[in-house]
C-alpha positions in Angstrom: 8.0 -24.7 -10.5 11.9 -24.6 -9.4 12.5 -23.5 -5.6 13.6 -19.7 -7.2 9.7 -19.3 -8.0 8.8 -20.5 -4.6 11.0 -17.9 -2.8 10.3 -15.1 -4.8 6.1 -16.2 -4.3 6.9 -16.5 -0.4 8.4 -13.1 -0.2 6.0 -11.2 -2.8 3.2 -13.0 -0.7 2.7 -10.4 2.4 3.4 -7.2 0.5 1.5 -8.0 -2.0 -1.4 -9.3 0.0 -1.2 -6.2 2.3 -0.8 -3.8 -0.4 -3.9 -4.6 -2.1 -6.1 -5.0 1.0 -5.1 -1.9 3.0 -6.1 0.1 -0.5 -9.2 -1.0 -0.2 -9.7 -0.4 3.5 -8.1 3.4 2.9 -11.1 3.5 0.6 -13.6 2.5 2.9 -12.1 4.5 6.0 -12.2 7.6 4.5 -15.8 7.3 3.5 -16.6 6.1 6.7 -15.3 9.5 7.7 -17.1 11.5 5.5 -20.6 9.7 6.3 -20.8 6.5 4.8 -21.2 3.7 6.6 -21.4 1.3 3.9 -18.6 -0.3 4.3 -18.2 -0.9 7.5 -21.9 -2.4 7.7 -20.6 -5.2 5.3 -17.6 -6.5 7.3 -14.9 -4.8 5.0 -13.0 -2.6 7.0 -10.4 -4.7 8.2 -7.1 -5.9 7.3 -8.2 -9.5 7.2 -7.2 -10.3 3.9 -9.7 -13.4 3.2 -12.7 -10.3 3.4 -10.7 -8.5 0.3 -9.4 -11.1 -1.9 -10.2 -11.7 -5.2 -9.2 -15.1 -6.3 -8.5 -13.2 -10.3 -7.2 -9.7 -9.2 -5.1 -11.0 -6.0 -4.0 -14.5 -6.2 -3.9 -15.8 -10.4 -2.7 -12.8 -11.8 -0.2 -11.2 -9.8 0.9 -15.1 -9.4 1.4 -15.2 -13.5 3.4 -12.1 -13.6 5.6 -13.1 -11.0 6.2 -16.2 -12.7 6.6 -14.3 -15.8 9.1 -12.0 -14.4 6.8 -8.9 -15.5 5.3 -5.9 -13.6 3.2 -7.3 -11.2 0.4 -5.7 -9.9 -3.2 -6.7 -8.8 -6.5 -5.3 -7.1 -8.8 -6.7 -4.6 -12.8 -7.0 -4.0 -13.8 -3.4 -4.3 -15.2 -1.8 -1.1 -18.5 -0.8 -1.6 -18.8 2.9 -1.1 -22.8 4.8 -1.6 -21.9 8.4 -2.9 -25.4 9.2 -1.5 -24.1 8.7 1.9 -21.4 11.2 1.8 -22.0 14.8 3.2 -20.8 16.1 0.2 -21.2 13.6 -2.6 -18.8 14.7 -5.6 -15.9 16.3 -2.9 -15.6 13.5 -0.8 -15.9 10.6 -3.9 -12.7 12.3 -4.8 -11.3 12.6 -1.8 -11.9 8.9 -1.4 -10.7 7.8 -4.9 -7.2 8.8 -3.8 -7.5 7.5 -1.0 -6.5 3.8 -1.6 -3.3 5.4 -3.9 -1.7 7.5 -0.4 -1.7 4.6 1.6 0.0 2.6 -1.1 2.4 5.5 -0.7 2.6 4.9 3.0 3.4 1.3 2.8 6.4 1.8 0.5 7.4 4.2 3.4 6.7 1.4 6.0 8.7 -1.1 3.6 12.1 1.4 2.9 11.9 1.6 6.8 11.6 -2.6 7.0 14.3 -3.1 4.4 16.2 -0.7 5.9 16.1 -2.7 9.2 17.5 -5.5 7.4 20.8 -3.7 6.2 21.4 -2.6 9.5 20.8 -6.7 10.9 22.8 -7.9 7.8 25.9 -8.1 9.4 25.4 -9.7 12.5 22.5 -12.2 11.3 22.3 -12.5 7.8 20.5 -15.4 6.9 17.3 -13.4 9.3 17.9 -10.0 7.2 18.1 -11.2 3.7 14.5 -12.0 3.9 13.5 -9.0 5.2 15.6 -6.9 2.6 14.0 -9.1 -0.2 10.6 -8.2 1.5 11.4 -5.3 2.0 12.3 -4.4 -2.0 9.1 -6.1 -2.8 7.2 -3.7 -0.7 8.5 -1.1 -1.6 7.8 -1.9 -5.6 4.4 -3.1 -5.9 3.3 -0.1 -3.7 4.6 2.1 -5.7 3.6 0.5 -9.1 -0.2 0.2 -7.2 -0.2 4.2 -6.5 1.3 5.6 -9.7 -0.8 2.9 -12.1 -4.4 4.0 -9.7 -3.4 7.2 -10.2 -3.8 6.8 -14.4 -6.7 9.0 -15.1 -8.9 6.3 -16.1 -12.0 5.1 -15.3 -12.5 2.9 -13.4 -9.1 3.1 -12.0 -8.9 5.6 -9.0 -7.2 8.3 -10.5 -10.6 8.1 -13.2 -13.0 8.2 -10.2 -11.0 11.4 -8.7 -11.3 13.2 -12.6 -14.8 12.3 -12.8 -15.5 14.1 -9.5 -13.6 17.1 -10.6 -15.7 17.8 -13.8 -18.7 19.3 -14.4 -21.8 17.0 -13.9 -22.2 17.1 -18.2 -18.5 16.5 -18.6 -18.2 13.2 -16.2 -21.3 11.8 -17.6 -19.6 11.2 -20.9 -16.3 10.2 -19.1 -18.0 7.9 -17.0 -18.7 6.4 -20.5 -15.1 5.1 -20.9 -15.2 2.8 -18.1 -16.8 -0.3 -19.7 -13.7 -0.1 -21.5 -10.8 1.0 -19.3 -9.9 -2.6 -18.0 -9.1 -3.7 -21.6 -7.7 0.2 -22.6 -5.4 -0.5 -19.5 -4.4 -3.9 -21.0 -4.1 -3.0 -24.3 -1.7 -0.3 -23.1 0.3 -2.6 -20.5 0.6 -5.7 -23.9 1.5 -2.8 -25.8 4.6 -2.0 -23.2 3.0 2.0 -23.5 1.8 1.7 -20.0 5.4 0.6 -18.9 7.6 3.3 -20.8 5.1 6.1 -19.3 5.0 4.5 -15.9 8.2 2.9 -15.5 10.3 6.0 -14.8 7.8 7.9 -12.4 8.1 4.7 -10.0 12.2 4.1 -10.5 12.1 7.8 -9.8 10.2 7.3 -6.6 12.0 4.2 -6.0 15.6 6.2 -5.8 14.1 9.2 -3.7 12.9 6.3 -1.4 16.7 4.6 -1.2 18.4 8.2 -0.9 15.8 9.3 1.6 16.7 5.8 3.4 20.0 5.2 3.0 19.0 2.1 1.1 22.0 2.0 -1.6 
């Protein structure tokens, strides 16, 4: 491991640590305010990352992508949610599935506006606002590639669970069906580089509205 890898794992670390954990909590919050409790009973919402991680989905593999140079992305401990709970069961599970996909959204906001701090520092302290433009570039990315890729209509991805709660009882009983599957469809598709020419250019897109929006060029 050459010092490169160990700066880019330093400043991936944070975002990527945040990003995952406050999509979980965005989960849990909103069920929270449509009835259930669930989640907050079993310690989970908080931004205390140690309650979310999950050493697979947030340490070993966006750690091997990074390395790899390829998209990174990652998922945390799911918060448990109990439809049962909600006041309006179906309605609100959607409402909840995206959720964790507008605060990634949000961060990349919150990350355009830290980068952007470090272009206006870069002149007078540089070696303090590199890092935080490098952060804040990171941030900005695996957000993005977090909301657009939970937004793939796939169970059990969260744009799956807001589809499922849009169709007719019949209907999302067989779509349900996919979901043993989806993690292996979804890696199928990323090997396949399918997932990366259909995703690819709805992030870069977001990515540029974000710099212009910003000032970031």
């Amino acid at each position: 491991m050459d010092m490169s890898l160990i700066q880019k794992i330093i400043i991936w670390a944070i975002p990527v640590l945040f990003a995952i954990t406050i999509h979980e909590v965005a989960h849990g919050w909103v069920a929270l305010k449509f009835g259930d409790k669930t989640a907050l009973m079993m310690g989970r919402l908080t931004i205390n990352p140690i309650k979310h991680i999950d050493p697979l989905g947030t340490i070993l593999v966006p750690g091997v992508l990074l390395a790899l140079g390829g998209i990174i992305f990652g998922w945390a401990k799911p918060v448990p949610v109990t439809p049962q709970n909600l006041r309006n069961p179906r309605r609100d599970m959607a409402i909840v599935a995206v959720a964790g996909p507008a605060s990634n959204l949000l961060m990349a906001i919150f990350w355009a506006a830290i980068m952007k701090i470090g272009l206006l520092l870069g002149g007078e302290s540089p070696r303090f606002a590199i890092p935080i433009i490098y952060m804040g570039q990171a941030g900005i990315f695996i957000n993005l590639m977090l909301m657009v890729l939970n937004l793939v209509p796939l169970p059990p991805l969260d744009g799956g669970q807001f589809v499922s709660n849009l169709l007719p009882p019949k209907k999302a009983y067989y779509f349900d069906k996919i979901e043993p599957y989806g993690f292996l469809i979804l890696l199928v598709l990323l090997a396949t580089g399918i997932l990366t020419k259909i995703l690819g250019p709805i992030i870069f897109y977001l990515w540029h509205l974000l710099t212009i929006i910003f000032h970031l060029a």
